[in-house]
N, C-alpha and C positions, 0 to 999 in steps of 0.2 A: 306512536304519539299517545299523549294521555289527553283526550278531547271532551269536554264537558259541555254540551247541546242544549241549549236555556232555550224552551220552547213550549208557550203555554198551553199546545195542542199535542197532543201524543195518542199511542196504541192505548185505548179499543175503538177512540172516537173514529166514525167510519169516512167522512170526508173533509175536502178543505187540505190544509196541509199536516193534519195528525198522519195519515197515511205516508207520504213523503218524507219527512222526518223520522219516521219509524224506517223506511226504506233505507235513509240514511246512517242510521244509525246502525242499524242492524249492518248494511255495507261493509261498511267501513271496521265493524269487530270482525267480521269476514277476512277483512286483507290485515288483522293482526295487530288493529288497533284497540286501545281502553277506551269507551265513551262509556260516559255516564248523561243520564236527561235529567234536568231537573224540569217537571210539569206540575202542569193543574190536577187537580181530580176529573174524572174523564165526568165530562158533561155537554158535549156541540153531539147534534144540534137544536136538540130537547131544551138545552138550559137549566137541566135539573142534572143533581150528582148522579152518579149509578149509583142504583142498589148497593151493590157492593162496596161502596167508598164513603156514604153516608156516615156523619158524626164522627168521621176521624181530620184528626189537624194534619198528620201526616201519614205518610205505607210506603214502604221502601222495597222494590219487586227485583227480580231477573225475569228477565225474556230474551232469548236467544244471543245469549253474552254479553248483552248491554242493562246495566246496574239504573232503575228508575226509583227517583226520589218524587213521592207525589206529595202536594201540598195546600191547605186548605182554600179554598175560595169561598167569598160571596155572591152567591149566585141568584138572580131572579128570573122568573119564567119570563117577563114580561120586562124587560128593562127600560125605563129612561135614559136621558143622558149621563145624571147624578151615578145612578145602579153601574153604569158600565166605567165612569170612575172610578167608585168605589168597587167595581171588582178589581180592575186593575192595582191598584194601591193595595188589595186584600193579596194580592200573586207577591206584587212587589217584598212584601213585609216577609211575608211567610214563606218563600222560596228563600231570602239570603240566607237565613239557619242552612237550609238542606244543602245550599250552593258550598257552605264551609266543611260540610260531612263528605271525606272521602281523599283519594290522591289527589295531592296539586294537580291542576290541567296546564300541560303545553300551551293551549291555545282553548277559548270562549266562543262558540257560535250561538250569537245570538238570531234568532226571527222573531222580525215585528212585521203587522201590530202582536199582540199592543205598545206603544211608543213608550210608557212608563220604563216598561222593562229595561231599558236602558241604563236605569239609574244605578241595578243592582249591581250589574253587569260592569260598568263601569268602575265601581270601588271592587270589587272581585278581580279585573284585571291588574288595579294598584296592586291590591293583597298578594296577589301569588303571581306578581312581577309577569305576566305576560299578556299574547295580544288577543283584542279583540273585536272577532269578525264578526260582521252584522249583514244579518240577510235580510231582503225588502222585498217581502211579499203584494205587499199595498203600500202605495205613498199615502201616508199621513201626515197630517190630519188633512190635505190637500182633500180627499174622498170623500171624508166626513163633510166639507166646506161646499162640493160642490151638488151634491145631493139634499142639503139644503140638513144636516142632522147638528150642523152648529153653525149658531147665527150670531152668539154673543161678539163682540168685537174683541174684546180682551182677552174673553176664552180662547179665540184664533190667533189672537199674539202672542199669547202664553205656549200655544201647542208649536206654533212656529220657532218660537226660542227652544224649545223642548227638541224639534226635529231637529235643527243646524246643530245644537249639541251634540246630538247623536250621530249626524255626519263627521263634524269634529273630533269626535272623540276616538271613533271607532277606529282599527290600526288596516284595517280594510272593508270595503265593502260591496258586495254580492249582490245581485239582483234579475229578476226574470225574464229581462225582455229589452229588447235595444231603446225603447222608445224610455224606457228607467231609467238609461244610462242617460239620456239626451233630456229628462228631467231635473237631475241628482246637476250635471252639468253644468244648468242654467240657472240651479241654485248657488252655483261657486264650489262646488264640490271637484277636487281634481281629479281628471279623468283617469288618473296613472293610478289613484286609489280604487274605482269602480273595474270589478268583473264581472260580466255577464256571462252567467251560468243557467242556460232553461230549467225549469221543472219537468218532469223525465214522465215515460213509461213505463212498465216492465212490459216489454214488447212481447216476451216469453207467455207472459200471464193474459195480459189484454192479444189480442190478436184475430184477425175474420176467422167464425167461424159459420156453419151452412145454417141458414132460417129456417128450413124446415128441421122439423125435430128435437123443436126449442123447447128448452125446460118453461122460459121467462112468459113466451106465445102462450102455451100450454095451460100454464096456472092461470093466467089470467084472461083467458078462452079470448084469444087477440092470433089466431090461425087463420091465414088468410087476409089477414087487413093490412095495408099500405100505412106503418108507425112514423109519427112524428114525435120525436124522443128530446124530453127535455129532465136534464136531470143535474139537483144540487142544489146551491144555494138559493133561497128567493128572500131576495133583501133590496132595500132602497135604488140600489144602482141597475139592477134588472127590468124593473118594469114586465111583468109577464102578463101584465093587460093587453099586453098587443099581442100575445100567442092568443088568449084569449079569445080576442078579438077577430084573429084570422080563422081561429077555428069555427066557430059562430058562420064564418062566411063560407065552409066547407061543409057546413054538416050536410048538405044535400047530397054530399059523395059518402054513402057507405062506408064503403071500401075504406076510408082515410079514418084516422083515429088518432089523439091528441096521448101521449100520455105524458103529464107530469109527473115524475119524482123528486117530493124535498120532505122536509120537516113538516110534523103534523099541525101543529100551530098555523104556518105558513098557509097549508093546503087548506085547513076550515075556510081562510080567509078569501082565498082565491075560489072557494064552492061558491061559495053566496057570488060570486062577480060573473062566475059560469054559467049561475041560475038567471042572471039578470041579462045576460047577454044570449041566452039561450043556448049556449054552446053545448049538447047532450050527448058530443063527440068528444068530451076531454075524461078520459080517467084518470084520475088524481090517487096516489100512491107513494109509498108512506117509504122512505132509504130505506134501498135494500142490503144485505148483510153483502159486505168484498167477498166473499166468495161466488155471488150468484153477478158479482159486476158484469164477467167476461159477457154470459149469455145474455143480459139485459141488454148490453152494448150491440151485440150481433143479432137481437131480435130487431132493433130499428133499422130502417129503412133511409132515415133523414135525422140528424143529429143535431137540435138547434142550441146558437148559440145567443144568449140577447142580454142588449146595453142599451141604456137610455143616452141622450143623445149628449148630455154633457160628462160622460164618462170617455176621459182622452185617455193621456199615457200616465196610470197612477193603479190603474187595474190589468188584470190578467187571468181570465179565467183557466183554472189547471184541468176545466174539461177537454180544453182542446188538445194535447197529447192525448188523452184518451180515447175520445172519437177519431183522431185521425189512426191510431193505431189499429183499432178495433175493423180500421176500414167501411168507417159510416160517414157518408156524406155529411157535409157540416152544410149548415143557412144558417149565415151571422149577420143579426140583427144590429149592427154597433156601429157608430161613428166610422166613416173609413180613414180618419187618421189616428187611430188609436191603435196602443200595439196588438189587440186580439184579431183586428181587421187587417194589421199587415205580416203575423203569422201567419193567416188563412192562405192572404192573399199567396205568399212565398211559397206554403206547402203546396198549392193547387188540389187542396182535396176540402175546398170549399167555394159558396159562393157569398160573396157579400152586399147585404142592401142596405136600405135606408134604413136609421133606427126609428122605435118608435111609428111602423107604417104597417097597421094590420093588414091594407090589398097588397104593399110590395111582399110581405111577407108569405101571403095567403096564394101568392102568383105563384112564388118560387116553388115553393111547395108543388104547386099542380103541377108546373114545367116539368119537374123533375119525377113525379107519378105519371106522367105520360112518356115520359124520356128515359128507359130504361138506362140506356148505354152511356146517356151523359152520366149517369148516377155511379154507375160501373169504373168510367174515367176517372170520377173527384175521389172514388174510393179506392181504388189502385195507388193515386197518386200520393193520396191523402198517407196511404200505410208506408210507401216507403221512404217520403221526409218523414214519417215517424221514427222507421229506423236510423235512419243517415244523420237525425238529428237530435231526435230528443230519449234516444236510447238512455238506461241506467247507467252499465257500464262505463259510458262517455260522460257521464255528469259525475260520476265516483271517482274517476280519473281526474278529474276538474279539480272539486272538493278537495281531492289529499292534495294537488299540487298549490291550490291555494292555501292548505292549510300548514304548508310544509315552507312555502313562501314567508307568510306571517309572521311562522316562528324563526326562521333564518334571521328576514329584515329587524326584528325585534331584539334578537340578539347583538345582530353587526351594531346595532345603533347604542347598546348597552354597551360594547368594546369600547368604539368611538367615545362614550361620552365620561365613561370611567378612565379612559388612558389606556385601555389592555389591547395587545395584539390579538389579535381575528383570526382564529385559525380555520383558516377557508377551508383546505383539504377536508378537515374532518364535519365540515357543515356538509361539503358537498357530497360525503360519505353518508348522511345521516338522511340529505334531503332527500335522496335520488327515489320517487314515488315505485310502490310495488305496481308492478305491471302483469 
């Protein structure tokens, strides 16, 4: 297949879904496919360009068979609402050029957010007559509406018209997590359209490895102390006041030690709230490069996962493949009917509490510094629904068959609609996914 991957996050940005996408991508030239990416200039979770991309409109690379078209953005350190429109609108414009540069695509995979992107993507499928699949990472603007980041009344009508389009439009559509599908569902979306595809591991790469003898421990003189590992994004839906908060209620225990890793911006802001709550058990720590993930991941002890209490089924954090792979106990702070609360729950290599509760949180936590073995259970358990379930492999297998579908039904329905006979044999010659 010739597969073209509209994705505003890509390889060097270090988390989030540029890593998965890159996984993807890279995959899938693996089993003998063309993909091409059209991206942003790499800039999460800084918000600033790289060095290296600064003052160009566009840069067209290879990296390990798959052809990147990168393209200019508006980017602020510091965004309002207005700023993160208009970067969107700034992707939107300036990707359709690149999106024209190169072999027609079989098939369009698109991920959002951002919702705009849609727009491109849409006239791109008219243009070169084929289908496209739209992947939902986050349901929007539903996230934005319930974190309180849009308030205008119109704005949320206009974002609503904007999402059903994009359900509408799309010739299928992908998404993370069962509780998406039971979202997508209840918005009139048919369910014969929606696949549920998880966000993956590489189990190979993540994986338990022994705590002692930790590079991660090591540098950051953390040998010997009981890690509580929070690592990724910190934004509106998170709430890390209440790690905060729990930690403040632990620092009497030594032994125990908070470490955050996110964006530095993030991290200033969460200092001043550590100083104010006394907490002088949190080291705050700045993304670290993928290659040092593996050991980060098997330096902690306790792998936290936290949601504010109005985040249901429209979020998905992609740490949890990670921490269950890695075989680190997860404490998830979320809603328990949202879907990161009833992955946990299914994997069994977590435990779930109230959100928003720095003593439920702060308990768990000790339970499990006293409880070896229950720790040992959620982490056994935790790694092999990592395998069984959210393996690459099985999500690559997915992907081609969904993308191999796409273009079939896309076809048969062009037969149908022109008058021409269907030559099935040779579809089902073409479809049959490389195994």
């Amino acid at each position: 297949m010739q597969i073209l991957i509209y994705s505003y996050n890509y390889y060097p940005e270090p988390i989030g879904i540029a890593p998965l996408m890159t996984e993807l991508a890279e995959g899938l030239v693996q089993r003998g496919h063309s993909v091409r990416v059209v991206t942003g200039m790499p800039n999460y979770p800084e918000r600033q360009i790289y060095k290296d991309y600064r003052g160009k409109w566009y840069a067209t690379e290879e990296r390990n068979g798959v052809t990147i078209q990168r393209c200019y953005l508006r980017i602020k350190s510091e965004p309002n609402f207005l700023d993160r429109v208009l970067l969107e609108m700034s992707f939107v414009f300036t990707s359709f050029p690149q999106a024209l540069k190169g072999i027609r695509p079989d098939v369009i995979f698109l991920t959002v957010p951002p919702l705009l992107l849609n727009l491109p993507t849409v006239l791109l499928g008219w243009l070169y007559n084929c289908p496209v699949v739209l992947n939902i990472q986050d349901i929007l603007p539903e996230a934005a509406i319930r974190v309180g980041l849009i308030k205008n009344k119109w704005m949320i009508r206009a974002l609503e018209i904007l999402e059903k389009f994009a359900y509408r439009t799309a010739s299928n559509i992908s998404v993370i997590s069962s509780g998406f599908v039971e979202n997508l569902v209840n918005k009139g979306v048919p369910a014969n359209k929606i696949v549920c595809i998880p966000n993956w591991v590489n189990t190979n790469f993540i994986q338990p490895l022994p705590s002692w003898n930790n590079s991660f421990r090591t540098a950051h003189k953390l040998d010997g102390k009981f890690i509580v590992l929070y690592s990724g994004n910190i934004a509106l839906t998170q709430g890390l006041e209440t790690v905060v908060e729990a930690a403040a209620s632990l620092r009497h225990l030594p032994e125990i030690i908070f470490v955050i890793v996110g964006e530095s911006q993030a991290l200033s802001r969460l200092q001043k709230y550590c100083h104010a709550c006394g907490a002088d058990n949190v080291l705050l720590l700045p993304l670290q490069p993928r290659e040092k993930l593996p050991q980060m991941l098997a330096a902690a002890n306790v792998g936290l996962v936290v949601q504010k209490r109005n985040v249901m089924n429209f979020n998905m954090p992609s740490k949890i493949p990670l921490l269950l792979a890695s075989g680190c106990p997860i404490v998830a702070s979320v809603p328990a009917k949202c879907s990161a609360a009833k992955a946990i729950k299914k994997s069994g290599g977590g435990i779930v509490i109230t959100p928003e509760s720095p003593n439920s949180l702060a308990k768990t936590i000790l339970d499990l510094y006293k409880n070896p073995n229950l720790a040992a259970i959620l982490a056994l358990k935790g790694r092999q629904f990592a395998i069984q379930r959210y393996s690459f492999e099985q999500a690559l297998d997915d992907y081609e068959a969904l993308f191999f579908n796409a273009i079939k039904s896309r076809a048969s329905t062009l037969d149908i609609l022109q008058g021409r006979k269907f030559d099935s044999l040779n579809w089902r010659l073409y479809a049959i996914p490389h195994k």
